[in-house]
N, C-alpha and C positions, 0 to 999 in steps of 0.2 A: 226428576233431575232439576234441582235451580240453579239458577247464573246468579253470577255476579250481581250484588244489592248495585251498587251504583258505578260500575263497571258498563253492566250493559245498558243503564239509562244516561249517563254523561250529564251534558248539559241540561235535558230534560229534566231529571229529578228535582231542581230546586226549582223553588218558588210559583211553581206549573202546574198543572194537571196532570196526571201521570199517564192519559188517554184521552182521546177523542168519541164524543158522545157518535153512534151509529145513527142516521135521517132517522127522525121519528122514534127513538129509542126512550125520549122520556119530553114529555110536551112539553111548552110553556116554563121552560126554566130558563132560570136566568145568574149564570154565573156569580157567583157572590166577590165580594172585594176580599183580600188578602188578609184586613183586619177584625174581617170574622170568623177565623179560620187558623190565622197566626198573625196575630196580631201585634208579637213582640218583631217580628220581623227573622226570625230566627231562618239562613242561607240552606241552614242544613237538614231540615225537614224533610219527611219522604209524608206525599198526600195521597191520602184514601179517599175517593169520592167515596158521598155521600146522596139521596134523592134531594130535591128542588136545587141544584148547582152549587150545593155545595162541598163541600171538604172537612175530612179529618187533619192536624200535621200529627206524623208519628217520628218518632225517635228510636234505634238502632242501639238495641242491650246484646253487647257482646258477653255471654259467659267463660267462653272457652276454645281457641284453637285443636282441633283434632287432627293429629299426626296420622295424614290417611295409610301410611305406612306402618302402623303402629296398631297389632294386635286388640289393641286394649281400646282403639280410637269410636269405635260406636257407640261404649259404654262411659268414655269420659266424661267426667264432669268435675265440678269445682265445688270445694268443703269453703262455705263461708260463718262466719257469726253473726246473725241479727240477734236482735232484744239491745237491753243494757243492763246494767249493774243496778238493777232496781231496788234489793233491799226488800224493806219488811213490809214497805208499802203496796205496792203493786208488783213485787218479785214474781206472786205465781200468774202474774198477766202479761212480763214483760220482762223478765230475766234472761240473761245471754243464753244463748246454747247454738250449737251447730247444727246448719243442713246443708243440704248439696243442691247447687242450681247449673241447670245444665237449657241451650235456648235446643229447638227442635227446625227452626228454620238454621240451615248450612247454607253457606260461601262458599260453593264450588273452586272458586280462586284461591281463596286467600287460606279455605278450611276454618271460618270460622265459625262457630255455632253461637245460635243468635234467638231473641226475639223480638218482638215489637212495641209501645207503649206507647200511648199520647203523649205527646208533648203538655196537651193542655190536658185538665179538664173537660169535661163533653160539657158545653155548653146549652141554654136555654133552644137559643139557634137551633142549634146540632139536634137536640132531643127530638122537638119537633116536627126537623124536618123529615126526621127518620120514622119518626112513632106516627106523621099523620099525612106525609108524602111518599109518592110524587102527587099524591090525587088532590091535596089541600094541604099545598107548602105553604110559607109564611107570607104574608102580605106584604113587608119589606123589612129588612135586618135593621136593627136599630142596635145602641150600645145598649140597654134595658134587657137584649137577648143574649148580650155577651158572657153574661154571667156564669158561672157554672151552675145546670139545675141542678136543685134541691128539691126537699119533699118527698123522693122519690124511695120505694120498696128496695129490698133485692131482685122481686120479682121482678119488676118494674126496670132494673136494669140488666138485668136477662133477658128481658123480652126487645129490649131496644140490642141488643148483639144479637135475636132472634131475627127482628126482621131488617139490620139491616144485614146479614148473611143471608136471608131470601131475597132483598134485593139484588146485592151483589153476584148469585147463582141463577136468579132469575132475568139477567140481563148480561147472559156467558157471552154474545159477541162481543164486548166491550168491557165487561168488568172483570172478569177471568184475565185475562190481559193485562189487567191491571195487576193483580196476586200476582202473577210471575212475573212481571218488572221488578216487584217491591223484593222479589225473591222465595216469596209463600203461595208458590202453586197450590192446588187444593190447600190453600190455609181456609182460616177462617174467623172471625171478628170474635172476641170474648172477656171475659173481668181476668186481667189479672190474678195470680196467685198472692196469696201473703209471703210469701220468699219472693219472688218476683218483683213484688210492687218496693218490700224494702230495700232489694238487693237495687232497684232503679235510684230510688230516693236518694238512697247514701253516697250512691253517684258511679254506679258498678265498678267495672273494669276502668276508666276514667280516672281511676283515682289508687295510693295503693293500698291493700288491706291494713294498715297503721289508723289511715288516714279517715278509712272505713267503716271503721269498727268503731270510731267516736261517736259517742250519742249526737249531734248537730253535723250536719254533711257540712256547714262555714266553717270558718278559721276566722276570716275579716268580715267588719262589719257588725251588727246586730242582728236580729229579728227579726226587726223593723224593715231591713233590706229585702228579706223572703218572704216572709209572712204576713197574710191578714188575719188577726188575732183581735180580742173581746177589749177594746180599748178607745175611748172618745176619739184617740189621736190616730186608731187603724178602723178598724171595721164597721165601727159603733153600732153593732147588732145587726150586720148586711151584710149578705154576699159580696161580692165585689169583681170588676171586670175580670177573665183573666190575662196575666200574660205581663201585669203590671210593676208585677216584685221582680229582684232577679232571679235566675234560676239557679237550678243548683247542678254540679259539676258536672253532668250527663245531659245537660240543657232543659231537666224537666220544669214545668212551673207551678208552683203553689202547691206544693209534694206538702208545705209547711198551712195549715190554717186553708182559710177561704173554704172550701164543700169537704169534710171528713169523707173518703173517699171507700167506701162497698168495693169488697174483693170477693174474689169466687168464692174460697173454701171456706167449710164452717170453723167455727171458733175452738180452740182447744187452750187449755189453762196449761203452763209450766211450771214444771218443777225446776232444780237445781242441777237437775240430771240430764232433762229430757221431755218431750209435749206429754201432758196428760192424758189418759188413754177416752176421757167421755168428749163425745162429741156433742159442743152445745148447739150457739145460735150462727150467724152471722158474724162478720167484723168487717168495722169502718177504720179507716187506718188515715194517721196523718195528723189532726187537730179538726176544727171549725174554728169558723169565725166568732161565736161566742165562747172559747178556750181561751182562758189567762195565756199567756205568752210561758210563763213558766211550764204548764204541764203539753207543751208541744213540743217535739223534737225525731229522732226515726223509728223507734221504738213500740211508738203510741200507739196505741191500737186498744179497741173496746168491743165489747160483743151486745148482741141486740137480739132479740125472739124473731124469727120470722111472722110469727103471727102476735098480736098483743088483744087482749080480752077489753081493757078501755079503748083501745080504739074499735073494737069491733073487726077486727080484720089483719091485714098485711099490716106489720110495724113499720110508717119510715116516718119521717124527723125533717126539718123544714134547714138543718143542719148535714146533711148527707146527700151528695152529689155520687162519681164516679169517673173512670177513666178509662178508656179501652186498653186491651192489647191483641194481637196480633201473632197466630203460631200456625201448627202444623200436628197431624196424627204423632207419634212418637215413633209408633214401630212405621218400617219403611212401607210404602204399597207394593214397590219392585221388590217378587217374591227372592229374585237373586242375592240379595242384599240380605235375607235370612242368615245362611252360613255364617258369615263376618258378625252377626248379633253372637251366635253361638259358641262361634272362638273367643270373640272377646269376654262374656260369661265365666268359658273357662280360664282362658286367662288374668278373670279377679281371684280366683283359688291357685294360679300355680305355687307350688312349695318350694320346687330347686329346680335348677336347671335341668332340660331336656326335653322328650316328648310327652305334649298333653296325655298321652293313655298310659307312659310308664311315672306317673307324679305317684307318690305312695300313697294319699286319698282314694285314685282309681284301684290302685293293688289292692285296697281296705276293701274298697264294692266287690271287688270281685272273689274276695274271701270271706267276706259276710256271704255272700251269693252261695258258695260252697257249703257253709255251713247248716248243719241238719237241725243243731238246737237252737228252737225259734226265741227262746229268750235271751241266748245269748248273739244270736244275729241283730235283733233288735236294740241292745246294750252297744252291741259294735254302730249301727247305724247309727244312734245317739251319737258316738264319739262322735263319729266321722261329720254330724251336723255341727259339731260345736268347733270340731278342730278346721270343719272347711269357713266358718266365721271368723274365724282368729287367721288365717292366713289370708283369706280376704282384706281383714283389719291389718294387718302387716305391711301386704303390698301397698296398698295403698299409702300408711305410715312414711315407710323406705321412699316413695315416690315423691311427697309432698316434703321431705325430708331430703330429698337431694334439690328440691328447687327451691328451699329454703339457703342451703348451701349454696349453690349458684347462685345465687342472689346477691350472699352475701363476700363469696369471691370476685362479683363482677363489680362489687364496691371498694374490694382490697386491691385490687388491680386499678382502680382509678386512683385511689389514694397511693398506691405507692408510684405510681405515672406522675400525680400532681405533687409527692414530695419530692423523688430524683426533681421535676422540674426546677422545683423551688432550690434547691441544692446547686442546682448549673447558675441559675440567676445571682443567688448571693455569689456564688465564686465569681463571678463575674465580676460583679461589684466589689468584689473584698482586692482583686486583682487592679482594679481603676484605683480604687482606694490607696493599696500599697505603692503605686506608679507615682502617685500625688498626693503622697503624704499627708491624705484628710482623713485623718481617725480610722486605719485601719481597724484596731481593736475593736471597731462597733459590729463590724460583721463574723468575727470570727467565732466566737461562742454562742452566735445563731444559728453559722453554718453548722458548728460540732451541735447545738439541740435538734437540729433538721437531719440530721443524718442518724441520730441516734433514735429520731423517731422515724428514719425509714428501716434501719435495720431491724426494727418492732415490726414493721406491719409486713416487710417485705418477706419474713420470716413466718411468717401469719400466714401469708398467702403462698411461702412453699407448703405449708403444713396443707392448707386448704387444696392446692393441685392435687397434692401426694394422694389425697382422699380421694380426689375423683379419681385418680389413675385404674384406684382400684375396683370403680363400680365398670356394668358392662358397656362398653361403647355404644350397643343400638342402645339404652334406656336413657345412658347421658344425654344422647342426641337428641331423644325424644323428650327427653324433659327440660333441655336447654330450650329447647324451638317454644317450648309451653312458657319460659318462663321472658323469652326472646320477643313475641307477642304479646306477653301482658305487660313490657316495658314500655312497644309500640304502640300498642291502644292507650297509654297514657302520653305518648308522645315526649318518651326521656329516649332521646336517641343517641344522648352521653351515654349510659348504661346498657345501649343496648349494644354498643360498640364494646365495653370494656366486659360483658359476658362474652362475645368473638371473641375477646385477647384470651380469658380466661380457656374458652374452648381448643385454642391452638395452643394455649401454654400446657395444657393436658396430654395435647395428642406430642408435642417434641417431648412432656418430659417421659411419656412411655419410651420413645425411640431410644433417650442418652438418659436420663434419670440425673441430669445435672440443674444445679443451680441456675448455670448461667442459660439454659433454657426455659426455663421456667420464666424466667427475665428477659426474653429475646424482644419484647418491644420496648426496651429501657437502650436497647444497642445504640442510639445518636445521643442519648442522654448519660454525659458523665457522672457518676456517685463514686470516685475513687475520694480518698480521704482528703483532709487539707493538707495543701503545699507546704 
């Protein structure tokens, strides 16, 4: 069971140590300064000791709220797009397509599912003190250590999330303690996924899928601002401190250039469709410091041999650092929590309304079961795998397809709130104007285009209730609350207001099926025609 990420740490979590070392738990350390560690000064960090007194800072990737009320909630997750529109150049390395990212550390509170990722780079610092303490920590931190290392294998940073998960299990009075602060009881230190590390970069939930989905996580600015890139006037062939660019919209840093960053999984080439079926080497993702500026951005990613023949050995590159992250087993350890896997399961095949054992799939098993001729049992089974894929695909469809709708009712319901507004305020003005005979006629054929574009959208947004009217109350609910929290987590709490209007204008126009309920928070705002 976890609590609350920073609920139950308060004011401890930032800027702190997130535990107190046990007498004689690790000798002769000596705390490190703030600026070898998080250096940008960033409030909102959550810190991982690490051996010789030092620190990770990590940052907090929300994937997805789970409706614990909600059948389907142990197997939620979220359909995102990484790659980009690559084209004939690097298309099969780097072209769009679809995956689903779901975090396996849960918010007890809040129900949100989460994981974990460095803020920074793992530093020179950091590597060492991990790969060669507590027994022979560093002599003393210098900026020369701040850098992100390089040089480094896959192996190589596998073994540095090897031993610093034997540390942190090897020192349960004190570091365990720590996991269940951050929220990741039996978690454990690890690389990153390539869905994970992109879905960080582009600035996850932070930001909204529009905004996401652009090859570059800026809008303002240059390059220049995020990255160290292959340029006399950025990098000029160096690593460089981290922490020193801005970051990007999740607080990560140098996501862009500075150490091309080694992820867990191996590489796989794309098609147009879908990831290619051979499993090759490795992938470093993000840029280096010797990358033109142009061939950096979220997409980037290259593959590498774990072993190379000229070098004799492990391949790495004097251009490839890494980053940690931070999770959890996936299936639950409390055996009780099985069942709820199992419903939700079925609940990605339900077809129509009613009981999970009378769905007409279940009727198909149990008439294939019945039947004597094996070939034709077998034929029926076939169907039943393809037709239980296509209702899977549906649900899910329908689902991601009402919260697309609510998304976009909770935007029509703000526009038509801000035209009535607009409407009350000319009349207003048009009414002073006619008092004091100062050009009436300037306002009167704005108020009549204002009103004629609220009659458009406010018609728009009956047509938009009317639809949800007719979906089911508990899936509304559960899918407003999904789409309710991912307004939250980007911190638009105009929109997250004008989905509640949207949600009550649903539930009066079931009761009367009228107009003027649909519009019941327009009730102080005049839009009758001009006097």
């Amino acid at each position: 069971m976890t609590i609350s990420l920073f609920r139950a740490l308060g004011p401890f979590v930032v800027g702190a140590s997130l535990f107190c070392l046990s007498p004689g738990a690790v000798l002769a350390e000596q705390a490190w300064d703030a600026d070898y560690y998080n250096p940008a000064g960033d409030p909102d960090v959550l810190l991982l000791p690490i051996p010789c007194g030092g620190k990770i800072a990590l940052k907090k990737v929300v994937t997805i709220t789970e409706d614990p009320q909600s059948p389907m909630g142990p197997l939620s997750d979220q359909r995102i797009q990484i790659g980009r529109d690559a084209g004939r150049t690097r298309g099969y390395i780097e072209e769009n397509h679809h995956e689903y990212i779901s975090g396996t550390l849960v918010d007890d509170e809040t129900h949100e599912r989460y994981y974990l990722i460095g803020a920074y780079e793992v530093t020179q610092g950091q590597y060492d003190a991990v790969m060669k303490g507590p027994e022979a920590c560093p002599a003393r931190m210098s900026r020369k250590m701040n850098v992100p290392v390089t040089d480094v294998s896959w192996y190589d940073a596998i073994d540095f999330t090897r031993k610093l998960n034997a540390w942190i299990y090897g020192n349960a009075s004190s570091m365990m303690a720590t996991l269940s602060q951050i929220g990741a009881a039996n978690g454990f230190v690890r690389l990153p996924s390539e869905v994970e590390w992109e879905f960080a970069a582009r600035g996850g939930s932070a930001v909204p899928p529009a905004q996401r989905n652009e090859p570059m996580f800026f809008s303002d600015g240059t390059i220049d601002d995020y990255a160290w890139y292959n340029g006399a006037m950025s990098s000029a062939g160096k690593a460089k401190p981290v922490g020193k660019k801005k970051p990007n919209p999740l607080g990560l840093y140098d996501v862009y250039g500075n150490a091309a960053e080694i992820v867990q999984d191996s590489f796989r080439m794309t098609r147009s469709d879908r990831l290619h079926g051979a499993i090759g080497g490795f992938v470093a993702r993000g840029g280096s410091f010797l990358d033109s500026p142009d061939l950096i951005n979220s997409a980037r990613r290259d593959e590498y041999p774990f072993f190379d023949a000229q070098l004799g050995g492990e391949f790495k590159r004097r251009t490839m650092g890494f980053r940690i992250a931070v999770s959890t087993s996936s299936l639950p350890r409390d055996v009780s929590e099985v069942p709820r896997l199992e419903t939700a399961f079925e609940e990605t095949q339900r077809q129509v309304e009613g009981p999970l054992d009378e769905q007409p799939l279940q009727q198909m098993a149990a008439v294939a079961n019945q039947v004597q001729n094996t070939e034709l049992q077998t034929r029926i089974r076939d169907l039943q795998g393809q037709l239980q894929d296509e209702f899977a695909r549906r649900n899910e469809l329908e689902a991601r397809t009402m919260r697309v709708t609510l998304s976009n009712g909770g935007l029509q319901a703000m526009e038509v709130f801000l035209s009535a507004r607009a409407i009350k305020k000319f009349k207003a003005a048009y009414q002073q104007a006619r008092q004091t005979n100062t050009h009436p006629e300037f306002y009167a054929p704005r108020i009549e285009a204002e009103f004629n574009h609220f009659s458009l959208i406010a018609n728009a947004y009956y047509e938009t209730v009317e639809s949800l009217a007719d979906a089911g109350q508990q899936e509304l609910q559960t899918q407003a609350g999904v789409v309710r929290q991912a307004l939250s987590q980007r911190h638009d709490t105009d929109m997250v207001r004008f989905v509640e209007v949207l949600e009550n204008s649903v539930a009066k126009f079931r009761q009367s099926r009228s107009r003027q309920s649909v519009l019941h928070f327009l009730d102080e705002i005049p839009t009758a025609s001009i006097d």
